[in-house]
C-alpha positions as CSV (number, residue, x, y, z in Angstrom):
1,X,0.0,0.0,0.0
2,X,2.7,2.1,0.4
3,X,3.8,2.4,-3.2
4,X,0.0,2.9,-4.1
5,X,0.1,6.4,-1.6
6,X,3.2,7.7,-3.3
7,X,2.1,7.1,-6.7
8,X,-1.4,9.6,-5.9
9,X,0.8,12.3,-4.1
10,X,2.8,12.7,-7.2
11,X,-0.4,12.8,-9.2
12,X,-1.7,15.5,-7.2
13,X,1.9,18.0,-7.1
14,X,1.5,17.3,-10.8
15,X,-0.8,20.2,-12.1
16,X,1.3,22.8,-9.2
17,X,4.5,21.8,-10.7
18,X,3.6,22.6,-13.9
19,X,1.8,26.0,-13.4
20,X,5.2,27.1,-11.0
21,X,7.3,26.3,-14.1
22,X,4.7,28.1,-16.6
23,X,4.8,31.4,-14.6
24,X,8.9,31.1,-14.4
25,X,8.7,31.1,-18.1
26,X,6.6,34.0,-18.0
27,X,9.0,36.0,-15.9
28,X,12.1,35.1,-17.6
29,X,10.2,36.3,-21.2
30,X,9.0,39.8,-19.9
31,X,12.9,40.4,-18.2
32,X,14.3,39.4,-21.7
33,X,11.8,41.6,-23.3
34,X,12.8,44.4,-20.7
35,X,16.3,44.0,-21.4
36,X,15.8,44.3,-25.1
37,X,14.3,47.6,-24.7
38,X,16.8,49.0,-22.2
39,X,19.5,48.3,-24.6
40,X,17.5,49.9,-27.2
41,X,16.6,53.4,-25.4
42,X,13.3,54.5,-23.2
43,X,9.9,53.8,-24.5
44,X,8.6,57.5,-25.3
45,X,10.7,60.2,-27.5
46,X,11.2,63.7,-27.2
47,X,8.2,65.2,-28.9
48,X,8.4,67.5,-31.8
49,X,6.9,70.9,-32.1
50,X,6.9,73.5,-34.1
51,X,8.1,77.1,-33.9
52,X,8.2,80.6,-34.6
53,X,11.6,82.8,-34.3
54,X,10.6,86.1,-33.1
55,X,11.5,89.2,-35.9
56,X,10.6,92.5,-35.1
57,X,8.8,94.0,-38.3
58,X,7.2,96.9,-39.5
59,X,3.1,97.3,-38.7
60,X,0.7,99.6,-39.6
61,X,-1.4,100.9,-37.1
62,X,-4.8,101.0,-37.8
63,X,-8.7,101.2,-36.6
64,X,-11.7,101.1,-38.3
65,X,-14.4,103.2,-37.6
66,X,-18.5,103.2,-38.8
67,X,-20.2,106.6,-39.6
68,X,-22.1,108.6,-42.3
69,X,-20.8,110.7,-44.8
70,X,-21.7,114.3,-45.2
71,X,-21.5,117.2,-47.5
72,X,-18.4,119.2,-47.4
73,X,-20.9,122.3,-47.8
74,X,-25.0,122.5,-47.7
75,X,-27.2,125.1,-48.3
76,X,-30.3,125.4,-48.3
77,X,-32.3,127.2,-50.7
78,X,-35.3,130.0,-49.3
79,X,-36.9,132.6,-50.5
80,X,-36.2,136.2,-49.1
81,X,-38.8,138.3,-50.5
82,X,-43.3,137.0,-51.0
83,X,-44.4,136.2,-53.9
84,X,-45.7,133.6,-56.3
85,X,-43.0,131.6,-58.2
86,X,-43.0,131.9,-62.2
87,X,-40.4,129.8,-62.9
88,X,-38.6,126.8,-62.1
89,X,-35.1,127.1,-63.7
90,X,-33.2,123.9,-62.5
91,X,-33.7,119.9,-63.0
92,X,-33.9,118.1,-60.0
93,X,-30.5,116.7,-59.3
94,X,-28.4,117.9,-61.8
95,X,-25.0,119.8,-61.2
96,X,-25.4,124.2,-60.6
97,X,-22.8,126.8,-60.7
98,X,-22.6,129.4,-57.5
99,X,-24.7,132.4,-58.7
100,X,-27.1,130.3,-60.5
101,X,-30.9,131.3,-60.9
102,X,-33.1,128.3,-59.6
103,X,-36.1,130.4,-59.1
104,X,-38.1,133.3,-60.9
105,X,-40.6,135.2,-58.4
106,X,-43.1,137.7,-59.8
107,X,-41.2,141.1,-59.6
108,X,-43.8,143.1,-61.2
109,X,-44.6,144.6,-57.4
110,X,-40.5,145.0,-57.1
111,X,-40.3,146.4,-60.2
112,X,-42.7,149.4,-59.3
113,X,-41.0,149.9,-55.9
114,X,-37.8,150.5,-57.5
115,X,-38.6,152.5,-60.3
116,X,-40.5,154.8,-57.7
117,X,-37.3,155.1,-55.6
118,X,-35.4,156.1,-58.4
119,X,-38.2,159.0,-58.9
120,X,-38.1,159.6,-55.4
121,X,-33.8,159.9,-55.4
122,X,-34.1,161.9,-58.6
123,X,-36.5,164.7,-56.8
124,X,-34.4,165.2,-53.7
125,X,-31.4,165.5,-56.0
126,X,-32.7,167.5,-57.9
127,X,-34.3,169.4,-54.4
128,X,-30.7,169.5,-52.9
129,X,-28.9,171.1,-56.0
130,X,-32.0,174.2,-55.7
131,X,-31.3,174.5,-51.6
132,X,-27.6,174.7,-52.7
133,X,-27.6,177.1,-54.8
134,X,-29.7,179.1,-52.7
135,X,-27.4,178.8,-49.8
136,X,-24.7,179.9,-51.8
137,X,-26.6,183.1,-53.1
138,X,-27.6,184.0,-49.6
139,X,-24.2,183.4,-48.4
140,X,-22.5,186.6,-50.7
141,X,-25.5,188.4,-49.5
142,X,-25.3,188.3,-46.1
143,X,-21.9,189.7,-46.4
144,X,-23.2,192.9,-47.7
145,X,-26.2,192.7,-45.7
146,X,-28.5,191.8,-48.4
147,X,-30.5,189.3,-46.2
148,X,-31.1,188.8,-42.6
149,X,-29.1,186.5,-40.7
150,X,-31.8,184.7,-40.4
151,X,-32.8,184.4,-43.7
152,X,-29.3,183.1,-44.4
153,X,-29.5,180.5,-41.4
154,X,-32.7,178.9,-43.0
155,X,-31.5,178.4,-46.6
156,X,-28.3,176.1,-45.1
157,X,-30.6,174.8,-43.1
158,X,-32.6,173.9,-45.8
159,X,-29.6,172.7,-48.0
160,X,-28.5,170.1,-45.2
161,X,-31.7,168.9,-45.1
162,X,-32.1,168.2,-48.5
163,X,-28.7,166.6,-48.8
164,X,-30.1,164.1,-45.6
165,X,-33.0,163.4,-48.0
166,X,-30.5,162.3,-51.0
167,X,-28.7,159.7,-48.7
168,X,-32.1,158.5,-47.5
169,X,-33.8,158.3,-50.7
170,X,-30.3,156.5,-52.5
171,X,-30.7,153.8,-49.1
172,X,-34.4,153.2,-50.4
173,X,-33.5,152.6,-53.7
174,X,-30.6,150.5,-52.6
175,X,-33.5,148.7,-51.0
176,X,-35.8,148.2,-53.4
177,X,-33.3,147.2,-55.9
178,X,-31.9,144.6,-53.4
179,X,-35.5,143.2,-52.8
180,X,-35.9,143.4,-56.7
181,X,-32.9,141.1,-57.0
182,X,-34.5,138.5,-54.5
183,X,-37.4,137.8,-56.9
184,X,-34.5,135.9,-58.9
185,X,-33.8,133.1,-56.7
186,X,-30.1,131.5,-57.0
187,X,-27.4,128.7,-55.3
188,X,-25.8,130.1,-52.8
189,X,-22.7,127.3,-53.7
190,X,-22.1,124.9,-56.7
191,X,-22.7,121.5,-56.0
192,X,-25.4,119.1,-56.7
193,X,-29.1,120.1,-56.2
194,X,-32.1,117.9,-55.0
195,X,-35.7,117.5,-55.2
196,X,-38.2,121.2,-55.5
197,X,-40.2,121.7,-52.8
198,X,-42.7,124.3,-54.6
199,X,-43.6,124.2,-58.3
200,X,-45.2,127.2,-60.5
201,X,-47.5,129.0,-59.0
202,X,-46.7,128.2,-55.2
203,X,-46.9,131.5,-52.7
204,X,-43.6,131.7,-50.7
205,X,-42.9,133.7,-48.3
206,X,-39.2,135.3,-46.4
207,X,-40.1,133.5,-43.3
208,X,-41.1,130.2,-44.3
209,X,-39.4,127.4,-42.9
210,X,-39.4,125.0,-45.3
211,X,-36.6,125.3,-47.7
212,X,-37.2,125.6,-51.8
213,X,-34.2,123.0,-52.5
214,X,-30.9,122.1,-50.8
215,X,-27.5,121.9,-52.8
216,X,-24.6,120.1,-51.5
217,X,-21.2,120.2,-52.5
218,X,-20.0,117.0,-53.2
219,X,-17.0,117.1,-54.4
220,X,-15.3,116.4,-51.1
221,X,-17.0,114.5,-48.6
222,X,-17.1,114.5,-44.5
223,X,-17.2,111.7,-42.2
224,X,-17.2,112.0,-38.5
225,X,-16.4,109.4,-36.4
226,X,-15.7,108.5,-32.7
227,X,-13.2,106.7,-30.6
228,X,-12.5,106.5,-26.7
229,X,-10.3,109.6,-25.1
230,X,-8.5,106.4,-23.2
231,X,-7.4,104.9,-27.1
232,X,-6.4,108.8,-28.1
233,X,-4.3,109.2,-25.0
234,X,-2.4,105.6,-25.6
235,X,-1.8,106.7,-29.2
236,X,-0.3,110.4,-28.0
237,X,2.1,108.4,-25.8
238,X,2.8,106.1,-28.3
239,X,3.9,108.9,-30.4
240,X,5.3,110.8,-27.9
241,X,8.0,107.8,-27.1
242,X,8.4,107.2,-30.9
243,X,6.9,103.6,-30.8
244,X,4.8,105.1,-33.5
245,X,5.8,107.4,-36.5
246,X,2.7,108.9,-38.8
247,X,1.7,106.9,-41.7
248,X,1.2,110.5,-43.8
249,X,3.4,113.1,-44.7
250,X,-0.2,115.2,-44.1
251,X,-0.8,113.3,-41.3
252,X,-3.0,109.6,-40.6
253,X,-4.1,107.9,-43.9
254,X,-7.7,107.2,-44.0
255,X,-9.0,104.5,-46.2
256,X,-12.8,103.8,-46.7
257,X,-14.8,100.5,-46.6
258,X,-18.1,100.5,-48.6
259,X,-21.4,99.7,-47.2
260,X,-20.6,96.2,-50.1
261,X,-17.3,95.1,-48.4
262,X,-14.9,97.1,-51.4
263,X,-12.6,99.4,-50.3
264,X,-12.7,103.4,-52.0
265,X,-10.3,103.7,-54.1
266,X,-9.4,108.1,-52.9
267,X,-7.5,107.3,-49.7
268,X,-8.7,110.4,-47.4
269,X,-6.9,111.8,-44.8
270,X,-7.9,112.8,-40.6
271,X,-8.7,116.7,-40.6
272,X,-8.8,117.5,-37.4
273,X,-10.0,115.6,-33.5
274,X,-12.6,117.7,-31.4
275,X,-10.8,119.0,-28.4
276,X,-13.7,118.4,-26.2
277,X,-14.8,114.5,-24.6
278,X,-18.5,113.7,-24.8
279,X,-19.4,113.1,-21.0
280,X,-21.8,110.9,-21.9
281,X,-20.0,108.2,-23.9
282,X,-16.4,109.3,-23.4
283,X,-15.7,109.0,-27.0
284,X,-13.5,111.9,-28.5
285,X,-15.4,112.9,-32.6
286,X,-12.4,112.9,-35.6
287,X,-13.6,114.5,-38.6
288,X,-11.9,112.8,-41.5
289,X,-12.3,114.1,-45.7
290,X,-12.3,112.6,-48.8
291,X,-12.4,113.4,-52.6
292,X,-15.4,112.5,-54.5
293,X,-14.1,113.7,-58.1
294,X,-16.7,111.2,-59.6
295,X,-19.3,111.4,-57.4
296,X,-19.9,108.0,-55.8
297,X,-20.1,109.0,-52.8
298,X,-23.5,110.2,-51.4
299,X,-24.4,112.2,-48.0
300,X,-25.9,109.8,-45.8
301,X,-24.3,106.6,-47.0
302,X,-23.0,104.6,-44.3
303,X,-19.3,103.8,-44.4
304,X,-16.4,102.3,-42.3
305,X,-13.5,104.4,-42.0
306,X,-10.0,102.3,-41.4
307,X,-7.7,104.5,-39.9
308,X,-4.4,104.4,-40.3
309,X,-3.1,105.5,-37.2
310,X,0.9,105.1,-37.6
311,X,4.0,102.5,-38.5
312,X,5.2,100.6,-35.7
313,X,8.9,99.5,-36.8
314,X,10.0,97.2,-34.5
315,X,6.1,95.3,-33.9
316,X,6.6,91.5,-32.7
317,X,3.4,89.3,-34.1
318,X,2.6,85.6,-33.2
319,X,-0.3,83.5,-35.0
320,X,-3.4,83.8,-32.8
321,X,-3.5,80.4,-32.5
322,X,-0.6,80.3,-30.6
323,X,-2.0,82.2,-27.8
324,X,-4.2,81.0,-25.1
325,X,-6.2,82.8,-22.7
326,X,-7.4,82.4,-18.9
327,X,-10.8,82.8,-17.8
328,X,-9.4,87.0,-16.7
329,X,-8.1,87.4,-20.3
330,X,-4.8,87.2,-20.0
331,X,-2.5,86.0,-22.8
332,X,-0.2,83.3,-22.7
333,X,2.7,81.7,-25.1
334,X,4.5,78.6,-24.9
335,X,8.3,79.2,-25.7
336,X,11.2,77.0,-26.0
337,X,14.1,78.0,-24.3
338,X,18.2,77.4,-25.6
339,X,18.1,74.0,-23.3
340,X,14.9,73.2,-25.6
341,X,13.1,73.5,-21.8
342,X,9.2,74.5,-22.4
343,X,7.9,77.7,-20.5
344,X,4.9,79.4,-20.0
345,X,5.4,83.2,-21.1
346,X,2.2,85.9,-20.2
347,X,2.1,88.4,-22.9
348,X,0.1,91.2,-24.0
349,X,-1.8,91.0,-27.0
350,X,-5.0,93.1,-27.1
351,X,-4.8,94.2,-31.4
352,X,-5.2,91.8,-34.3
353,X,-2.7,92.1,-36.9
354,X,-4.7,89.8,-39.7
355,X,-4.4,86.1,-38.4
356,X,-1.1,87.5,-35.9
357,X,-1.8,89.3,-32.7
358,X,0.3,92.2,-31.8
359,X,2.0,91.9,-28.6
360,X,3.2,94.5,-27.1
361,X,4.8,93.2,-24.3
362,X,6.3,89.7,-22.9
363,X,8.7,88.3,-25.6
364,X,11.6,90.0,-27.9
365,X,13.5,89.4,-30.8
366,X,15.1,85.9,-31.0
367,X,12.5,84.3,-28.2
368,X,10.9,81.0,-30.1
369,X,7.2,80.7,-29.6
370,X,5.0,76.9,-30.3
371,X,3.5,77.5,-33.0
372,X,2.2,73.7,-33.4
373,X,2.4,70.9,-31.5
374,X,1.3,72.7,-28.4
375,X,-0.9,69.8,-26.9
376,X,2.7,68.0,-26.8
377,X,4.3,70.3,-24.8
378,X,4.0,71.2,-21.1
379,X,5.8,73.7,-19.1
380,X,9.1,72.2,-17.9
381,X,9.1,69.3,-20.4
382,X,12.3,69.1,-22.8
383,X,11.2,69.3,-27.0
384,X,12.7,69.2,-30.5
385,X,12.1,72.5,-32.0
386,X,11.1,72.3,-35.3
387,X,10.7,75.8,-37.1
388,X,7.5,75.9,-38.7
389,X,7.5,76.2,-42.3
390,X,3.9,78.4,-42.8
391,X,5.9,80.7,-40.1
392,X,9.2,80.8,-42.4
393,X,6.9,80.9,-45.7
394,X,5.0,83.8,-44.6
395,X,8.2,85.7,-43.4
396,X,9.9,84.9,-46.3
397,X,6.6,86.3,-48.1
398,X,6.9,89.3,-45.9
399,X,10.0,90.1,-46.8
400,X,9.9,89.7,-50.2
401,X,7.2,92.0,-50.9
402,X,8.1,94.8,-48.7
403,X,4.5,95.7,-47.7
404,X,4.2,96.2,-43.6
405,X,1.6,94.4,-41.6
406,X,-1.5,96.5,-41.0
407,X,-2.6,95.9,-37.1
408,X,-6.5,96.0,-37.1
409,X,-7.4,97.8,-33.5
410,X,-11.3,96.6,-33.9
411,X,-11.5,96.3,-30.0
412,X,-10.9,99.9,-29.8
413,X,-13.8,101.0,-32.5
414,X,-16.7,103.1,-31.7
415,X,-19.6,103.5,-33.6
């Protein structure tokens, strides 16, 4: 019985036996395998990202601005003198010449008036000569005591009088011959007229209110816009330290965007700023002009005004994409330092340049900025810089052409 015992004992170690020498396998695979890969280098590589050399580079300032455009000149057309209108002279919308005649008024009243103060002058001329000469006569005979004293007193009193009645009657026919000239109604400037008011026929009067026509000179246009006194007082310091030069030899360039998205071909130009801040909206009201030689623009058509502010020479742009922003706004960049050591860099970067932001402060020349590859890369964490080609195309592009960067200050636009 005793060889029967051993023989089931063995039978049972079996199956343990042969699991312990199936995990020993095991083992001794996964350290092989473990030794393979040590000799072969760690599991993960250095990531690759992609970057942006920072090149300072020439920016144009600029802002657009909405607003309506505006006569250089309007005047509008009203009658001075009553009476019923005769005549229309003008067509509706075409161009007049200064001087004129858009109206004809019945003069025949006008007429009368004046030809009666020319009788009137012609008497008291002719009144004044008589009490002259008579003055005269009685001043040789007083002399020898031809005539009183008196008598001599009344005929130079007479002759001043007659003299005050000359200047009085010539100021009456001055009159009537002004009021004469009114019946003929004409443009006060030369520009373009609009739609009559009256037709033949119509009664106007010199205090009516409503105006016959209006004629605007269109040959230069107005726009007025607005921006914050807080964005004019960064732009004087900005000037002031030389970070900014004027785009103009006349001053800021203005360009003008359509109410269809095209862009004016006459570049305008920034007249003047108001020198007073509206207290209600804090906005400061620039008064901008443009040519209209052909006439396509109209008063009243609604416009957007990009303002070209100044030429930044030494601006530093990265793509937008490359900058992220906390919950309080503020901008970030990743950059890769000479030990190719990620870092976290806050910049400022409040104006759009195109697809770049502007930043003003936070990195300078030479600093590389992740441009790609971002999710890669964490503070700290070593990378392969890579520059990024659409960086060193578009920089090559820049170059080549020579045309600045225009920096878009939308955030800074008032309507």
């Amino acid at each position: 019985m005793p060889t029967l015992s051993i023989a089931v004992e063995r039978s049972r170690r079996a199956p343990a036996f042969t699991l312990l020498a199936a995990a020993v396998a095991a083992a001794a695979f996964m350290l092989s395998g473990c030794g393979e890969q040590a000799s072969h280098g760690p599991m993960q590589s250095v990531p690759e990202v992609g970057v942006e050399t920072i090149t300072p580079h020439t920016v144009v300032s600029s802002t657009e601005l909405s607003g309506r455009l505006s006569a250089i000149r309007v005047a509008e057309v009203r009658p001075q003198v009553e009476g019923i209108v005769r005549k229309r002279l003008f067509t509706e919308g075409s161009q007049v010449a200064a001087g004129a005649v858009l109206y004809q008024i019945d003069a025949s009243s006008y007429q009368a008036a004046y030809d009666q103060a020319v009788g009137t002058l012609a008497k008291a001329v002719a009144t004044a000569s008589a009490a002259q000469t008579k003055a005269a006569r009685y001043a040789e005979l007083s002399k020898i005591q031809g005539v009183s004293r008196q008598d001599y007193d009344d005929a130079v009193a007479a002759w001043d009088e007659a003299k005050a009645d000359v200047v009085a009657d010539r100021a009456a026919l001055k009159t009537a011959a002004i009021n004469l000239g009114y019946t003929k109604v004409v443009a006060p400037i030369a520009g373009r007229i609009g739609k009559s008011s009256v037709t033949e026929g119509a009664l106007v009067t010199a205090e009516q209110t409503t105006a016959l026509a209006t004629v605007q000179a269109t040959t230069e246009m107005y726009l007025d816009v607005t921006r914050s006194s807080a964005d004019w007082l960064r732009l004087q310091k900005e000037f002031a330290s030389g970070q900014l030069q004027q785009s103009g030899t006349d001053g800021a360039v203005v360009h003008l965007v359509m109410e269809d998205g095209s862009t004016y071909a006459q570049p305008g130009k920034l007249l003047f700023s108001d020198i007073t801040v509206d207290a209600t909206t804090g906005s400061v009201t620039l008064r901008c002009v443009f040519p209209n030689p052909d006439g396509v623009l109209l008063p009243g058509m609604f416009v957007r005004a990009r303002l070209e502010e100044g030429v930044n020479q030494q601006a530093i742009t990265v793509p937008q994409l490359a900058v992220s922003r906390a919950s309080d706004g503020s901008a970030s960049v990743l950059t890769v330092g000479a030990d190719n050591k990620v870092a976290k860099t806050a910049v400022t970067a409040d104006t759009a340049s195109g697809s770049d932001w502007l930043v003003t402060s936070g990195l300078k020349a030479g600093d590389r900025v992740i441009v790609a590859g971002s999710q890669n890369a964490r503070a700290g964490a070593v990378v392969k810089p890579v520059e990024s080609p659409a960086a060193a195309d578009a920089s090559g592009a820049s170059s080549a052409s020579g045309t600045p960067a225009t920096a878009d200050n939308t955030s800074a636009a008032h309507s």
